[in-house]
C-alpha positions, -999 to +999 in steps of 0.1 A: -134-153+278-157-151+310-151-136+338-180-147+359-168-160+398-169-192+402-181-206+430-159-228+455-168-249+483-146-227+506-166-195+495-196-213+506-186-225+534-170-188+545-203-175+533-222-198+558-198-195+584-191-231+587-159-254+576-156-270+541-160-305+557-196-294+573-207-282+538-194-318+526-213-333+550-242-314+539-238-321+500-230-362+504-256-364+536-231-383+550-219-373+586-238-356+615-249-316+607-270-296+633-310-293+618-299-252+616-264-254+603-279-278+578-302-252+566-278-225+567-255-243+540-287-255+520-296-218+520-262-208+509-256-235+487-288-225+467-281-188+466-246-191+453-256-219+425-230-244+437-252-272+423-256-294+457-279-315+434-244-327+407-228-339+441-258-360+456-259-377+417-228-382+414-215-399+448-191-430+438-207-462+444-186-481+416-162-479+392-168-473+357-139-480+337-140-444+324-113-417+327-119-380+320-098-360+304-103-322+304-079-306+276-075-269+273-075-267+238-072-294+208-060-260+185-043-246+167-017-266+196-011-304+183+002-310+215-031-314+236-042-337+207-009-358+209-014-360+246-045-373+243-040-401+217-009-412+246-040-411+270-065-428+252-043-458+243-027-463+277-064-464+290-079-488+260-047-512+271-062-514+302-099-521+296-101-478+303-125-453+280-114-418+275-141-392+277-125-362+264-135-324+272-121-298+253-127-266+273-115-247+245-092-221+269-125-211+289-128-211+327-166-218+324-160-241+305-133-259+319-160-257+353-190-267+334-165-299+320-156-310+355-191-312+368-202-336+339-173-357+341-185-360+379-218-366+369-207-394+347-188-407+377-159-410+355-127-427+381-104-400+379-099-370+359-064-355+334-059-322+330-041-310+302-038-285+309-057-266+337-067-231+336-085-224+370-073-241+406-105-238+421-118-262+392-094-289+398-101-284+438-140-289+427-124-327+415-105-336+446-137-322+468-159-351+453-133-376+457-119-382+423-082-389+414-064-357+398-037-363+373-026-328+360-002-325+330+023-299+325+014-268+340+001-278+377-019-255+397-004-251+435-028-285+441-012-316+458-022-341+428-003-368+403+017-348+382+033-355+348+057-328+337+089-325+315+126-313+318+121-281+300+151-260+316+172-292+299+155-290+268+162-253+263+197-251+272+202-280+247+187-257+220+206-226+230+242-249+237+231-262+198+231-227+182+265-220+203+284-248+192+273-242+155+294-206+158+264-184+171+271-158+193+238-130+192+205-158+198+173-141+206+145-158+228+108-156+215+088-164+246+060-161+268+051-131+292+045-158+317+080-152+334+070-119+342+045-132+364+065-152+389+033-150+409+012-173+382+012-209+397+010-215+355+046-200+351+072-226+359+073-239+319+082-207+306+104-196+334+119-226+330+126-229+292+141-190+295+158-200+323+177-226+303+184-202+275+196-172+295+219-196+317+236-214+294+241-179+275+260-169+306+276-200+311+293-190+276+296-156+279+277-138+257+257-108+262+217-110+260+203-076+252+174-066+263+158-062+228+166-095+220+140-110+247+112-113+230+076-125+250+045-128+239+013-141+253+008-170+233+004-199+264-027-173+275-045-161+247-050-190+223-037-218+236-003-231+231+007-202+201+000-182+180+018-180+140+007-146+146+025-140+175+058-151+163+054-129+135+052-099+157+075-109+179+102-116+154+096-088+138+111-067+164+141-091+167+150-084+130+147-040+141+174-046+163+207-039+156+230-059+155+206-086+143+207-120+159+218-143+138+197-166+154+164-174+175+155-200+196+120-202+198+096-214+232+072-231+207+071-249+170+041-223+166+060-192+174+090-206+152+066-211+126+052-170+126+089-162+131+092-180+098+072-160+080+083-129+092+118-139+083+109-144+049+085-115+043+123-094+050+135-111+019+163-134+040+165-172+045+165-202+072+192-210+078+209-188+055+207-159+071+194-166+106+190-202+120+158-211+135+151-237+170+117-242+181+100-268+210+076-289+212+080-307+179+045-304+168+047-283+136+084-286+131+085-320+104+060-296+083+077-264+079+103-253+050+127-259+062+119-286+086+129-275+118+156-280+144+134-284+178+130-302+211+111-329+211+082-330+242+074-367+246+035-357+241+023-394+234+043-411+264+032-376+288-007-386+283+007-428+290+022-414+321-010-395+329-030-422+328-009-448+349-010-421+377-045-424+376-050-457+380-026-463+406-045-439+426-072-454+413-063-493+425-053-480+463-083-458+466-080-468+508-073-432+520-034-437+521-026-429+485+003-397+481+002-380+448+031-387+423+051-366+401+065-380+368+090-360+350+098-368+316+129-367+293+130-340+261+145-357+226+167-332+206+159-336+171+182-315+147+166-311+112+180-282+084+169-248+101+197-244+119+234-236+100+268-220+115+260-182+108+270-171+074+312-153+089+318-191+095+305-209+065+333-223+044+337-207+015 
C-alpha cells in the first residue's frame, strides 16, 4: 500500500497562507481574490499537484442521474458486493446509475477514484467503506453529497450504520444459553486503537461480547481475546487470519468450548484450524460468526449475525438523494442505523458435559 501524502485543500491553503474558502474561490473562479493572493494559490496549487484543473471541469451545472460509489474492496469480503447490488437497485428504481469504484484497500486509489467520479460530475458519492478522511473531505469540498457506510470518518455526512454492540451480545447471550461458559472472541486489533475514527465497529462488536459475558458472570481470560488485523490488511478478513488466531485459542488451557467470531471469514479460517486438530463443529467447540456472507456455504453451515448488506446500500442511496432533492444550502446530514437478523444454523451445540446422553 502507498504511502505517498496526499494532498488536501487545507494543506494548500496553510501552504499559501490563505483560508480554504480563498483557495475555493481560486479553483471555482467564483468570488473576489486579490491579483497576488490569486497567484500565490495558483503557485501553490501547481507545486503541490492538487489538480486545480479536475475542479474547474468538474463544477456542477446539472444533474446527471449518476451516483458514485467508491467500495473498499469487492474481495475476498461479499459484503461490499452485497452492498452494492442494495445500492444499484435502489438507484435503477429511481431512474439512478451506479458507477462503481473499487479502490481495492488503497488510499491512492481510493483518491484517484474520487477525482473521476467528480470529473464525471456524478450527484453524490457512497462510501463503503472509506479508508482516508481527507478523501471523503476532497468530496464535500466540490460540493457533492457524501453518504458513508459503516465505518464513518469523523466527517459530518449521511451515515448508514448497523447495531453491532446488539448483534454481538446476541451471539455471545446465544452460546450462554446453550450451556457455554469459556467463549473466546476472534477479533480485530482495531479496539486497541481507540484513537482510529475506523474503530467504533470493532469496539463495538467486542463491546457486546465482553459485556454480556459480565453481565453473566463469567470470566474472560486474557488468552482467550483473540485480534487480528483482518478489517486493515485485506479487507473485511482473512481465512488465514482466523486460522492463526484460533490456533492460539485451542493452546489455551482450559480450551473454550466455544468462539464467537467478528466475521464469517475469520469463522471460516477458525474452521479449518479446528479441524486440522482432529475435533468437530459443533462437537467439540461451537462456532458464531457475523456478517452472514460465507456462513450458508460452510460445513457446517454457520450460526451468525445477519448484517442487512442489501437494505444498508438501499439506505445509502436514499440518503443521497434526499440530499440530493434539497440541494438549497439547508440540508443536515442523516444517520440511519440498521437492525442485525440472528440466524441460527447447526455450528452451534450445548458443549459436549451437557449433551444428553
Amino acid at each position: 500500500m502507498s504511502t505517498r501524502k496526499l494532498v488536501t485543500l487545507r494543506d494548500v491553503a496553510e501552504s499559501a497562507g490563505v483560508s480554504t474558502a480563498t483557495v475555493r474561490r481560486v479553483l471555482t473562479n467564483q468570488g473576489y481574490v486579490a491579483s497576488r493572493t490569486r497567484r500565490v494559490v495558483e503557485g501553490m496549487l501547481e507545486a503541490t499537484g492538487y489538480r486545480p484543473n479536475l475542479v474547474a471541469q468538474s463544477l456542477r451545472r446539472q444533474r446527471t442521474a449518476v451516483i458514485g460509489h467508491m467500495l473498499k474492496s469487492i474481495s475476498p469480503n461479499l459484503f461490499y458486493a452485497q452492498v452494492a447490488l442494495g445500492a444499484e437497485a435502489e438507484a435503477l428504481s429511481h431512474g439512478y446509475t451506479m458507477l462503481a469504484y473499487n479502490m481495492q484497500r488503497d488510499p491512492d486509489r481510493e483518491r484517484m477514484g474520487v477525482e473521476t467520479l467528480i470529473h464525471r460530475q456524478v450527484d453524490a458519492i457512497l462510501f463503503t467503506t472509506p479508508l482516508l478522511q481527507e478523501n471523503v473531505q476532497l468530496a464535500l469540498d466540490f460540493g457533492v453529497p457524501v453518504v458513508q457506510v459503516e465505518r464513518p470518518t469523523g466527517l459530518k455526512t449521511n451515515a448508514v450504520l448497523v447495531d453491532n454492540f446488539t448483534g454481538a451480545a446476541q451471539a455471545t447471550e446465544h452460546l450462554i444459553r446453550l450451556g457455554h461458559q469459556q467463549i473466546a472472541f476472534l477479533g480485530s486489533d482495531q479496539v486497541r486503537n481507540p484513537a482510529s475514527p475506523f474503530s467504533q465497529v470493532d469496539e463495538d462488536r467486542m463491546a457486546g461480547y465482553t459485556e454480556t459475558m459480565h453481565k453473566y458472570g463469567l470470566a474472560i481470560p486474557e488468552a482467550w481475546l483473540a485480534l487480528g488485523r483482518y478489517y486493515w490488511v485485506d479487507g473485511g478478513g482473512s481465512p488465514g487470519d482466523g486460522y492463526r488466531l484460533m490456533q492460539h485459542i485451542l493452546d489455551q488451557s482450559p480450551r473454550p468450548t466455544a468462539v464467537f467470531a467478528g466475521c464469517d471469514i475469520m469463522a471460516a479460517g477458525a474452521f479449518q484450524a479446528i479441524y486440522a486438530r482432529g475435533l468437530r463443529v459443533p462437537d467439540d467447540i461451537s462456532v458464531v460468526g457475523f456478517d452472514d456472507t460465507l456462513a450458508p456455504y460452510l460445513s457446517p453451515p454457520l450460526t451468525t449475525v445477519a448484517q442487512p448488506m442489501e437494505a444498508i446500500g438501499r439506505a445509502a442511496v436514499q440518503l443521497a438523494l434526499s440530499e440530493i432533492d434539497n440541494a438549497d444550502g439547508k440540508y443536515e446530514p442523516q444517520t440511519r442505523s440498521l437492525s442485525m437478523r440472528w440466524v441460527e444454523r447447526d455450528s452451534t451445540a450445548p458443549p459436549k458435559a451437557l449433551v444428553p446422553v
